[in-house]
C-alpha positions in Angstrom: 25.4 -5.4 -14.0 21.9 -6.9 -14.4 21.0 -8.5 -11.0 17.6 -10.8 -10.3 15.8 -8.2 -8.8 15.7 -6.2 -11.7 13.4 -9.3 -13.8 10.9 -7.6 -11.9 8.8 -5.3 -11.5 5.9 -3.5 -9.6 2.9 -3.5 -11.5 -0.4 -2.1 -9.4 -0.3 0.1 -6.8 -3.9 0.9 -5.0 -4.7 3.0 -1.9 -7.8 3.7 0.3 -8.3 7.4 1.4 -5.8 8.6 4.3 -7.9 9.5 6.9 -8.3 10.4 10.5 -11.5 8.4 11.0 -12.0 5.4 8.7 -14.7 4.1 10.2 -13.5 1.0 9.3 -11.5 -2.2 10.2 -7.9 -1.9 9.7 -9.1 -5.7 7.8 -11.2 -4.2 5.0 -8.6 -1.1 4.9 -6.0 -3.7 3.8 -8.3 -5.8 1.0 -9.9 -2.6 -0.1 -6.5 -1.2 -1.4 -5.2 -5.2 -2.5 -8.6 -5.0 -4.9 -7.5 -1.4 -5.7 -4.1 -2.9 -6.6 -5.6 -5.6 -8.0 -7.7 -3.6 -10.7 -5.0 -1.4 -11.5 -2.6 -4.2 -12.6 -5.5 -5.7 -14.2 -5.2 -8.6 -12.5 -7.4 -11.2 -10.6 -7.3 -12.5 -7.0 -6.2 -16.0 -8.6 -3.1 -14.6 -10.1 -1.6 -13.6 -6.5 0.6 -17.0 -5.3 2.8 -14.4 -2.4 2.1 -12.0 0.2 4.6 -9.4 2.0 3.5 -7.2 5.2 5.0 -5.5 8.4 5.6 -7.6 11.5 3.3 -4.9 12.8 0.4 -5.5 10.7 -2.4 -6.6 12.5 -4.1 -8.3 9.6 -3.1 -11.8 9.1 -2.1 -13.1 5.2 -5.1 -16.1 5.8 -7.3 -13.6 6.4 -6.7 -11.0 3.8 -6.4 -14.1 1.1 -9.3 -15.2 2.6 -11.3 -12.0 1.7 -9.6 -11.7 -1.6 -10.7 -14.9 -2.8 -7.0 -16.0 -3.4 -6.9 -19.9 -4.5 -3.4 -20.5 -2.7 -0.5 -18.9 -1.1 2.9 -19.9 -2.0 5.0 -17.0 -0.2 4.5 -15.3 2.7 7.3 -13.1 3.9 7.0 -9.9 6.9 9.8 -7.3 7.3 10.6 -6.6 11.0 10.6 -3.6 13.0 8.6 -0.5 11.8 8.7 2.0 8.7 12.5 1.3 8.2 11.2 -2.2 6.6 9.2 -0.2 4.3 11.2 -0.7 1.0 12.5 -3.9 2.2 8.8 -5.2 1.2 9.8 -4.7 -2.5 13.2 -6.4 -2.0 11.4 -9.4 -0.2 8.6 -9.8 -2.7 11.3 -9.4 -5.9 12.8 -12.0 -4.4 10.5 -14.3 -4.2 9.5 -13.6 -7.9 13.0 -13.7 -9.4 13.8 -16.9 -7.1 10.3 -18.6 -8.6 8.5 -19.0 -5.2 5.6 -16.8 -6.6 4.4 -15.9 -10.0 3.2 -12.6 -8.2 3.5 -11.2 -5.1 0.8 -8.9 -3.1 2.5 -6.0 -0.9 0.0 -4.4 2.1 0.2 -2.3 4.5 -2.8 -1.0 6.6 -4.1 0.2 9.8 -6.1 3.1 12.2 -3.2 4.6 13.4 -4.9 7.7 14.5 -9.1 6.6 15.3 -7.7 3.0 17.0 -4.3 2.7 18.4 -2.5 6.3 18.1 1.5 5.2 17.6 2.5 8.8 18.7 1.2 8.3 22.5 2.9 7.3 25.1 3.2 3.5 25.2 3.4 0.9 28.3 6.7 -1.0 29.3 7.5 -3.9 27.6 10.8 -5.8 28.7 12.7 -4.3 25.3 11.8 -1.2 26.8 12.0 -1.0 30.3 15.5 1.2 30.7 14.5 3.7 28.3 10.9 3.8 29.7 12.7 4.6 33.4 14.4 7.5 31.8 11.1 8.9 30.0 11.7 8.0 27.1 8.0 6.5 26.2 7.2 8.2 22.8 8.6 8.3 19.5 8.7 11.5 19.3 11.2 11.6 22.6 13.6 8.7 21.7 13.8 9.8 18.0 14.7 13.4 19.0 17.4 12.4 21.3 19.1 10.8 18.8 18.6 13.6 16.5 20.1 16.1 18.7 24.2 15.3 18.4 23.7 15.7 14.4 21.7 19.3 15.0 24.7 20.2 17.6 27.5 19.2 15.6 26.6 21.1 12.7 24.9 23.9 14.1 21.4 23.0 13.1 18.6 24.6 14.7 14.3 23.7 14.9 14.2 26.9 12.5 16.2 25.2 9.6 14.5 22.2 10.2 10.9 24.7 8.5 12.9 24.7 5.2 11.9 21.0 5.0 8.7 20.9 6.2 7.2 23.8 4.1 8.6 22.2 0.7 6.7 19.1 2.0 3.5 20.7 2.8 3.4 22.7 -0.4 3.9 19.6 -2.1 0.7 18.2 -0.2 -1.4 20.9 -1.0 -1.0 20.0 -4.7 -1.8 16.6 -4.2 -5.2 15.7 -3.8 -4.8 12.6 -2.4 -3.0 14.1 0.6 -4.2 14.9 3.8 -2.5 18.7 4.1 -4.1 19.1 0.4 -4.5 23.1 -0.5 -3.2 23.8 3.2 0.6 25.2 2.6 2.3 26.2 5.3 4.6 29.5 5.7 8.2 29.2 8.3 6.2 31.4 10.8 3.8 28.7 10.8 6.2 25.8 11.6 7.9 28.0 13.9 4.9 29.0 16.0 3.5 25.4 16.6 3.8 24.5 19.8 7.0 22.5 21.2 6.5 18.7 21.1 10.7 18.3 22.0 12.5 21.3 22.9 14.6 22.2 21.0 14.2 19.5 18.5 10.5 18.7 17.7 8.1 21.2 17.1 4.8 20.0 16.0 4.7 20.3 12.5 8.3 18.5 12.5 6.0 15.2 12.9 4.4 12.7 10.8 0.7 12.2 10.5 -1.1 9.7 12.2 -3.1 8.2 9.7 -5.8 5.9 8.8 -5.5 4.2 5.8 -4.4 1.2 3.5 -1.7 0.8 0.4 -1.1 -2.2 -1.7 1.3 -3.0 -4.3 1.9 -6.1 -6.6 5.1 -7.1 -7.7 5.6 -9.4 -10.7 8.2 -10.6 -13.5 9.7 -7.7 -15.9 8.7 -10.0 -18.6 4.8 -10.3 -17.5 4.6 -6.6 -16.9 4.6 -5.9 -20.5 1.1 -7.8 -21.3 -1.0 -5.9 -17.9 -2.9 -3.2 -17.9 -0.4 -0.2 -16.9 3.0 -2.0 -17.7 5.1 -2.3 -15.6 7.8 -0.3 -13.3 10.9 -2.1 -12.9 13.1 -2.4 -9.7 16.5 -1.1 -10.2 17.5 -2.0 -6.6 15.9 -2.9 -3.6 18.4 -3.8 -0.2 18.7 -3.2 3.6 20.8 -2.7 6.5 20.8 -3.1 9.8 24.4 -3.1 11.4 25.8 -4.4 14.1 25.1 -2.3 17.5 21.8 -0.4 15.3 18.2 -0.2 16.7 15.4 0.8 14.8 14.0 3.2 17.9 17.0 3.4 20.3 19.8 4.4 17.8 22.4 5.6 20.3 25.1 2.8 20.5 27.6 4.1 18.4 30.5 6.2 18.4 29.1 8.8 15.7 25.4 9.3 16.2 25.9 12.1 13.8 25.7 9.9 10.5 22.7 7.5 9.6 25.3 4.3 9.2 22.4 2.0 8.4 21.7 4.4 5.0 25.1 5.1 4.0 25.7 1.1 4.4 22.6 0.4 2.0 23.4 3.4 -0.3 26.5 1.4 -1.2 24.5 -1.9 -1.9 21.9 0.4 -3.8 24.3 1.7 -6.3 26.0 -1.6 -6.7 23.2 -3.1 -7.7 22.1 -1.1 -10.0 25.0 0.8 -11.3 23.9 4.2 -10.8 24.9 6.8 -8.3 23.7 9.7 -6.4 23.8 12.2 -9.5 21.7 9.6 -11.3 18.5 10.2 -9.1 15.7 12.4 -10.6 13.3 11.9 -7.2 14.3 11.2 -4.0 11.2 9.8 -1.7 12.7 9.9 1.9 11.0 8.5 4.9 10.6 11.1 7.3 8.6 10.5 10.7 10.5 13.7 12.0 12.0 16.3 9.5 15.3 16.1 11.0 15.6 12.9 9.6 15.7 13.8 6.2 19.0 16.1 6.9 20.7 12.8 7.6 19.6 11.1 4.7 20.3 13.3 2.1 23.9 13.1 3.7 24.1 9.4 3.9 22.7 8.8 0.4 25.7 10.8 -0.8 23.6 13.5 -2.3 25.3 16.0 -0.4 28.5 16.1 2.4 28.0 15.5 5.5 26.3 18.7 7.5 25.8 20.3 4.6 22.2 19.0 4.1 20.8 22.4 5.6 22.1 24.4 2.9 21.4 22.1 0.1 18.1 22.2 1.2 17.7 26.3 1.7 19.2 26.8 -1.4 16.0 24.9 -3.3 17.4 21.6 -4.4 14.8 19.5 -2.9 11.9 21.5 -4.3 9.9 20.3 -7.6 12.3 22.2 -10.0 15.7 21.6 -8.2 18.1 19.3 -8.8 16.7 16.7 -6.5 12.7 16.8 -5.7 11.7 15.0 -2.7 8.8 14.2 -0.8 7.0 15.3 -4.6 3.7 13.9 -2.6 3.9 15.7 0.4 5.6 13.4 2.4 4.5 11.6 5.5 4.4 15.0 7.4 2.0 16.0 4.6 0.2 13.1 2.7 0.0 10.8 5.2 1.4 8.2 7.2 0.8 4.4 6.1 4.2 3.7 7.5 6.4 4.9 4.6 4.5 2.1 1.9 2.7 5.1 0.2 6.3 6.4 -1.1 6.4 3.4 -3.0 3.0 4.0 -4.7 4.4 7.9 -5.2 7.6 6.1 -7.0 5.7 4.0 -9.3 3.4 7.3 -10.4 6.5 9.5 -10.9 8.0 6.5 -13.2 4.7 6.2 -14.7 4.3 9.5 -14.9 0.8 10.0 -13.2 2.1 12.0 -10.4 0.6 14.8 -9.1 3.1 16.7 -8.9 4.9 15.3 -11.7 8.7 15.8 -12.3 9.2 15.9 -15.6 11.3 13.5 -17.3 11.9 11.1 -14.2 13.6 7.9 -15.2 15.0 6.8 -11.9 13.3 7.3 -8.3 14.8 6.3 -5.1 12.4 5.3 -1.9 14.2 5.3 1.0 13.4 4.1 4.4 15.9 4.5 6.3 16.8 0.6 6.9 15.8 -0.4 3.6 15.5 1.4 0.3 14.6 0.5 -3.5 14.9 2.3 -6.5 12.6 2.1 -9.6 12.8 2.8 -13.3 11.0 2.2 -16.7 10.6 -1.2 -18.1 
């Protein structure tokens, strides 16, 4: 089944460097990966009619058009909530571009999470917030791992199976020069020997980077692709989820908080879409703020039954020459953290096959963010 979405396609991606310091305004961050974008779709500023960000982005469109010199703005679309709207940038922008609204659409996503305001702190009490604030529960790293917890009880999982993760991650980052872990592997006595962050969940290499940084990606017609610079990488798929009784932070209304619903809910609009399946997957790109996370969707996506990610991961399917590489740029725990958008640009290289840590022969790549996910392919 060939669906609207897949008339399109992402064709320049662009980055700054992932930092800790930018010395920078999270403003020129943003238009200094859009040019990057820009110049590697070979494209000009008068060519963009759409823009798609995070509700979180401090930079507004006007301003970023403004900078770029872009004549007009047709579309202008924000995902809500966090990182989990990080694939859903793709689905709003391919929409826009199968639906006619824009001839192209520019993706951003950019700030100084770590030199301005650090999202790992503790933060104040806003009214969404106040109850779990009263009960402590004031930084990601806290609320996440409570919800973590029943899956790792339930199934037996312990902080020392989570290191199986994280070391395939950083070894992927320390082959990737782009990354901010790059030539600094890690070994299991290493991720067990960093210090607690939430016992007996979190330890501190079971975190994502706070980064400093900017990523940018243009989205336009399949068709158009063909004449730019680099192609194009079409989108196979590209959905979300958010079901009823879900938060993005507070996940715990359910009866099961052992199963990621909000993936295995999008996993079935993902394959529908596009008519492939889990087995059909060369890379898997998985948005992981906390390693445990990437135990639940592995299971959720179908890629293996449910608690038995700890021993598809231990037995080396996720790593470059298993049957499912993930994270082939180091992840967020070890390239960096621009909110999950810089799995996306990883997609597009491993398609194009510019990655560096290539995985030879991809044809299909699926980003997944939890909430939202896309998968891309050849044109």
């Amino acid at each position: 089944m060939t669906t609207l979405l897949q008339n399109t396609a992402i064709v320049g991606i662009g980055q700054t460097e992932f930092s800790k310091f930018s010395g920078r305004s999270e403003l020129q961050l943003a238009v200094e990966a859009s040019r990057a974008a820009l110049e590697d779709a070979g494209m000009k500023p008068s060519d963009i009619e759409g823009m798609v960000t995070f509700k979180l982005d401090s930079n507004d469109e006007l301003a970023v058009q403004h900078n770029l010199g872009v004549p007009e703005l047709k579309w202008v679309a924000r995902t809500p909530g966090g990182g989990g709207g990080a694939s859903a940038t793709v689905q709003l922008a391919s929409a826009a571009v199968a639906a006619g609204m824009a001839k192209a659409v520019l993706i951003y996503r950019a700030f100084n999470e770590r030199s301005g305001k650090r999202f790992g702190q503790p933060f104040g009490a806003p009214q969404e917030r106040d109850i779990h604030v009263s009960f402590g529960l004031d930084t990601p790293a806290k609320i996440y791992a409570m919800w973590y917890q029943p899956y790792m009880e339930t199934y037996g999982v312990t902080n020392e199976d989570l290191a199986d993760y994280v070391v395939v991650a950083r070894a992927n980052a320390a082959t990737n020069p782009r990354a901010w872990f790059y030539e600094k592997p890690i070994t299991k006595d290493d991720h067990q020997n960093s210090r607690w962050i939430v016992e007996p969940v979190l330890r501190l290499l079971d975190c994502c980077q706070e980064s400093d940084g900017g990523v940018a990606l243009i989205v336009t017609s399949a068709d158009r692709a063909k004449d730019l610079k680099n192609g194009g990488v079409r989108v196979l798929a590209a959905t979300q989820s958010h079901v009823h009784g879900s938060h993005e932070m507070f996940n715990y209304y359910r009866p099961d908080m052992t199963e990621f619903q909000e993936v295995r809910a999008l996993s079935d609009q993902l394959w529908n879409q596009s008519g492939l399946g889990p087995k059909d997957i060369d890379v898997a790109l998985l948005y992981e703020n906390f390693s445990p996370i990437v135990h639940m969707a592995l299971e959720a996506h179908g890629f293996c039954g449910r608690g038995e990610a700890r021993d598809f991961i231990r037995d080396g399917n996720i790593a470059l020459t298993g049957s499912l590489p993930v994270n082939t740029h180091g992840g967020l725990l070890g390239e960096g953290y621009i909110h999950g958008v810089n799995n996306l640009l990883e997609a597009v290289r491993q398609i194009r096959g510019t990655a560096a840590n290539q995985v030879k022969g991809t044809q299909t790549v699926l980003a997944s963010a939890g909430r939202s996910a896309a998968i891309l392919g050849p044109l």
